[in-house]
C-alpha positions, 0 to 999 in steps of 0.5 A: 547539454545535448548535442546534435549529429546529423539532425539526430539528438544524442544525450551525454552519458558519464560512466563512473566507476572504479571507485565507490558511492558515498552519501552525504548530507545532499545524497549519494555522490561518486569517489573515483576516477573521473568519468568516461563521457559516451553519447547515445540515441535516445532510443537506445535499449537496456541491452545495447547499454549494457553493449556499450559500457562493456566495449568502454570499459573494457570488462567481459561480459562472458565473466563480469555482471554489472549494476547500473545506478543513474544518479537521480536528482529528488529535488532543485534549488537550495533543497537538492538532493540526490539519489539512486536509481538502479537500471535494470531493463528498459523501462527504467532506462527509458524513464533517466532518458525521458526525464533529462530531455524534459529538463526534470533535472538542472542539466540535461546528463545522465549520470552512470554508476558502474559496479562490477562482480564476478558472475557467480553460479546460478545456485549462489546464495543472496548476500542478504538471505546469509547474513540474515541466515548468520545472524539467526542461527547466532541469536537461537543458540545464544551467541554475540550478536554485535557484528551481525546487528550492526552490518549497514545495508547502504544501498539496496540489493534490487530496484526499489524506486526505478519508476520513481521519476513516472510517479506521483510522488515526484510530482509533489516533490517537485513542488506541484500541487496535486488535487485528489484522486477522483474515485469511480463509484456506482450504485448497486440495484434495489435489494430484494430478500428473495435474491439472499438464498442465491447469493448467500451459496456465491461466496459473495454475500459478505460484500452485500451486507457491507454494503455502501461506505463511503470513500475518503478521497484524501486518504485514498489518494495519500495512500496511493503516494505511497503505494510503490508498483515495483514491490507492490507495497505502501512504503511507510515510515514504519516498513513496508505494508499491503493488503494481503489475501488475509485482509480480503478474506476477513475483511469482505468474506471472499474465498481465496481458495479456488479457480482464477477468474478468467474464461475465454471470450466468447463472440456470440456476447447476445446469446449469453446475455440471452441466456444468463438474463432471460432479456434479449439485449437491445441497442441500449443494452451496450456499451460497447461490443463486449460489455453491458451498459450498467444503466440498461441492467438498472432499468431492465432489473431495477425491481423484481416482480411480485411472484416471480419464478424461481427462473425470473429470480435467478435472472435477476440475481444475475443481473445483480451480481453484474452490477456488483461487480462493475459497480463496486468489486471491478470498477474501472474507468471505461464509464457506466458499463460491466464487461461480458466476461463475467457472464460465464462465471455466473451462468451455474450460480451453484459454481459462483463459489468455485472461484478464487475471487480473493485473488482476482479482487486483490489482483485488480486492485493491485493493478489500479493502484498500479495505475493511479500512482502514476504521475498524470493520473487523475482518477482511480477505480477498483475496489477502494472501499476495501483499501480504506477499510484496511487502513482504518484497522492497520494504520488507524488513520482517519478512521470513524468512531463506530457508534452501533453496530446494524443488528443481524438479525437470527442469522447462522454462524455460516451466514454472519456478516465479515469484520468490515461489516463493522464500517458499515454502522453509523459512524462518527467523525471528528475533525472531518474539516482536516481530512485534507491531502496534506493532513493525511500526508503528515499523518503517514510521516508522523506514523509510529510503530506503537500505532499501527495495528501489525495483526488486527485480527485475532488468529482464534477468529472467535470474537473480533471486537464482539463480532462473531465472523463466518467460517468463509473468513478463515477457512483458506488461511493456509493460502494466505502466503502463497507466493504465486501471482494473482489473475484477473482475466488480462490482469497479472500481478505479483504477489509478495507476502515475504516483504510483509510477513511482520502483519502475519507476525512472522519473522521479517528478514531484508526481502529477496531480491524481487521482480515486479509484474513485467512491463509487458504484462502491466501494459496489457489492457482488456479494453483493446483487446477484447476477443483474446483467449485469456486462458490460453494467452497466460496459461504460464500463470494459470499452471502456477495458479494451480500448484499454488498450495506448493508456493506457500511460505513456510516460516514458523518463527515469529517475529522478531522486534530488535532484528526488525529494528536493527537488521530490517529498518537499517536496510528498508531506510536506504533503500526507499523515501521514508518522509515526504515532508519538505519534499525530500527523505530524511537525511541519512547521515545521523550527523547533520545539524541537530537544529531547527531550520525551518523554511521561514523566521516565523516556522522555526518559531512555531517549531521551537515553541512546539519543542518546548511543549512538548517536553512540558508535556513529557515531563507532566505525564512522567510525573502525573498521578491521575489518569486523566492528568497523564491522558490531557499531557499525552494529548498535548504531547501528541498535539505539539508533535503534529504542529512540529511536523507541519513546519519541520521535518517530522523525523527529527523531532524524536532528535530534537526533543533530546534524552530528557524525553526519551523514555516517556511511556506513551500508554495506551489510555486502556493501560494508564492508571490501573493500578492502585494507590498506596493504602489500596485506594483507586484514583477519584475520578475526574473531575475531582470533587470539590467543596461541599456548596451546602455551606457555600451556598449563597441566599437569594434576594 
């Protein structure tokens, strides 16, 4: 319903308000007044918005703030549903108008809910931060918690999904059907033992030892679906989730503690590559007018010659570290090449250490998946094996069974490989056929709390799973929760360890209204901008970077697992997707029909054959006196849960499956069985011994 003045398209905007949002089966919808109908250009700013509905409705601006909510069609057809999208500057603006003009809804209207306050002071406390401020002091000294434990969050204090339309996941919402990512990898050059004295002082030899792991495309690209650019965290059923600088530091061994990565250009890139390199670069030598081609430094530093010097062999190692970077730590999708930046930073490899190269690797990181997740991305680049490594210890998810571990050898204990060296062993995978998009995407909606590793990583360091881990790992753990933003050359990124503070085993509370990395910053690209003054242009952030011992958050008390259930998940549920089966979120009105519907006769069967397995099952490991009987139900169990998925909605099984059920203990194998039978008798193993065949035992003819 566009309508066209003087060749210039306007878009029809309804303003609700003066009434309240409601949620009901099919999402949120408005209770009030009829709307007031205003047409816009589509090019109209945030600010000049926010002009009109001022002047519409007759409010103050000098006395009254407004939230702004477009109402967001998730899905069409039989399966619509709808949600909220709070407006907050231009981008999001921009992303309601682009997406009503290409038809992503079944009518070209913007719908505007309007909520309006008083202005309050700028000291005025977050209405989140008090009632979990009350609640806390209620429950340290012992008092009633029924109030505080019950307040409903209905919707969210800030923006969580305000770039969903320009995500991917809208993309498989709306019924497309998305490939893998494609991942960039490059070879890293020949290993010579004489570059290990060098490298082992850079802070950087535990990603050498690593070595080589090879990426599962569909997890990567599964986990990207999730990953969300406004909070910069994986939205999961279970909460929200991240890499922190704690994962990159046990996982690969890198110093977070130190300088930001970033230098000022330098035009004369010949003479550096001259002087870090000993080679004089030629025609071939260049990518482009800032970087090096990666196959040049293969060619010209393939092999390092027999009784080369001390200088030669540095030259080398150099030139190894290059690769390393834009290979493995730094990839990006500009092709074979690695950019000149990094030559400074390396000309001293004495103050190769000095650099917070932690930060700058989960900086670049973030700003890749930053990338990928957007709705036409087809490729990611980045540091990916670092992102599968911590799925594979958090979420436990397509993981491979570790068969050995590559002996080390006499190494000391300053110079032990990090605990993703274990990733490196030979591994082991089951099932390598079902590591498909889909598969990992059922397997996130089915994830549970009991199965997610919140702290993978004992905090003595002593012993991880029989490997011993080098100091480097833990000795910037006080850094571990700063709050400043993270720099990598024309890279900014905003760091939240308050929304994650769970996998640190701290106290989670509902997070603080937060701002995302600005637009702005995230549009900046290296590439077009070559010769610009980092240092200078984002001296803001290095200034932060520099007091970020300041920034650390100090929370002493430990997690709290009915305040994350009641308080946390009530709020976290409401304000993002949480089940991307069906392609919708789970109805929040605990009310909906209790049965099985299914898109087709022969799915509501296999969902309701699965259901009733399933409560076999239950009732077996309830009952089973044995080990392995309770292991092969539990098993069962688990199997019939993951079909119910694949057909229904995997978060009402737990509903579906009713009390009968409710309190089975789904144990640990470790934890079934230990304790021993009446007259101090420990359970036969398995297989249980039958008759004795010496008189059973037939005669030969």
């Amino acid at each position: 319903m566009l309508v066209k003045v003087m060749d210039s398209t306007l878009v029809p905007i309804f303003l609700y308000h003066g009434g309240s949002v409601v949620q009901g089966p099919s999402g949120y919808s408005y209770d009030g007044p009829r709307p007031c109908v205003v047409h816009t250009n589509p090019n109209i700013t945030f600010d000049k918005l926010k002009s009109k509905i001022f002047s519409t409705t007759g409010w103050s601006e000098e006395i009254t703030n407004v939230e702004i909510s477009a109402r967001w069609q998730a899905a069409k057809g039989g399966n619509t549903h709808f949600m909220l999208i709070l407006i907050v500057d231009n981008s999001s603006l921009k992303s309601v108008i682009t997406n009503t003009l290409q038809g992503k809804i079944e009518w070209s209207v913007i719908e505007l809910y309007l909520e309006s306050s008083s202005k309050q002071p700028d000291n005025a406390a977050n209405t989140v931060e008090i009632v979990e401020d009350t609640h806390a002091s209620s429950s340290s000294t012992g008092s009633g918690s029924g109030a505080d434990l019950s307040l409903p969050v209905v919707r969210p204090v800030y923006p969580q999904l305000n770039m969903q339309m320009t995500h991917r996941s809208q993309a498989h919402f709306e019924g497309e059907k998305l490939e893998d990512l494609l991942i960039r990898q490059h070879k890293l050059l020949k290993w010579d033992d004489r570059y290990k004295q060098y490298i082992q002082d850079t802070g950087l030899y535990g990603i050498i030892q690593i070595g080589s792991i090879k990426v599962d495309y569909s997890l990567i690209s599964a986990l990207v679906e999730r990953w969300r650019p406004e909070t910069h965290t994986f939205h999961l059923p279970v909460g929200e989730m991240t890499v922190t600088l704690e994962d990159v530091a046990i996982l690969v061994g890198l110093p977070v503690n130190g300088e930001p990565i970033t230098y000022n250009p330098d035009e004369n890139w010949d003479q550096w590559v001259n002087d870090c390199l000993g080679v004089p670069p030629d025609e071939k030598a260049w990518a482009n007018k800032s970087a090096l081609s990666l196959r040049w430094l293969r060619d010209k530093f393939g092999s390092l010659p027999v009784g080369a010097c001390e200088d030669t062999t540095q030259c080398y190692v150099r030139a190894y570290l290059l690769v390393l970077f834009g290979s493995v730590l730094f990839t990006d999708l500009s092709g074979d090449s690695v950019p000149c930046l990094y030559l400074p930073l390396i000309a001293d490899l004495g103050r190769v250490r000095s650099y917070s190269w932690a930060s700058g690797v989960l900086a670049f990181l973030y700003k890749e998946l930053c990338r990928a997740c957007k709705r036409n991305s087809k490729q990611m680049a980045g540091p990916v094996f670092l992102l599968q490594m911590w799925a594979w210890e958090r979420l436990r998810i397509g993981s491979p069974k570790v068969e050995k571990l590559i002996p080390i050898g006499n190494a000391s204990l300053e110079y032990l490989p990090p605990l993703g060296y274990k990733w490196s062993a030979r591994h082991t995978w089951k099932k390598s056929r079902n590591h498909s998009l889909s598969y990992y995407r059922n397997k996130i909606d089915m994830l549970r709390d009991e199965k997610v590793a919140w702290t993978p990583y004992p905090y003595d360091m002593s012993s991880v799973q029989q490997q011993v881990l080098p100091p480097i790992c833990m000795i910037d753990s006080g850094l571990w929760m700063i709050t400043t933003p993270l720099l990598h050359f024309s890279i900014i990124e905003t760091y939240h360890p308050e929304r994650v503070m769970r996998q640190f085993g701290r106290y989670q509370t509902v997070p603080p209204p937060t701002h995302s990395t600005i637009d702005s910053l995230h549009s900046v690209e290296r590439r077009t901008r070559p010769r610009e003054n980092w240092t200078a242009y984002y001296t803001k952030y290095i200034n932060e970077w520099s007091r970020r011992k300041d920034t650390v958050i100090r929370e002493e008390r430990a997690y709290d697992s009915t305040l994350y259930k009641t308080v946390y998940m009530k709020w976290y549920e409401n304000a993002t997707i949480v089940c991307f089966s069906r392609h919708l979120s789970p109805p929040t009105n605990q009310d909906s029909a209790l049965s099985v519907e299914p898109k087709s006769g022969s799915s509501s069967r296999v969902a309701e054959l699965a259901l009733d397995m399933a409560r076999s099952a239950a009732a077996k490991m309830q009952n089973a006196t044995r080990k392995e009987y309770r292991l092969f139900a539990q098993e069962m169990f688990e199997g019939c849960k993951g079909i119910f998925g694949m057909v229904d909605d995997p978060s009402r099984f737990d509903a579906l499956l009713g009390e009968q059920v409710a309190v089975v203990p789904l144990r640990c194998v470790q934890d079934v069985d230990k304790e021993p039978q009446a007259g101090g008798e420990t359970t036969p193993s398995y297989p249980p011994a039958g008759p004795s065949r010496s008189k059973s035992r037939r005669k030969r003819i």
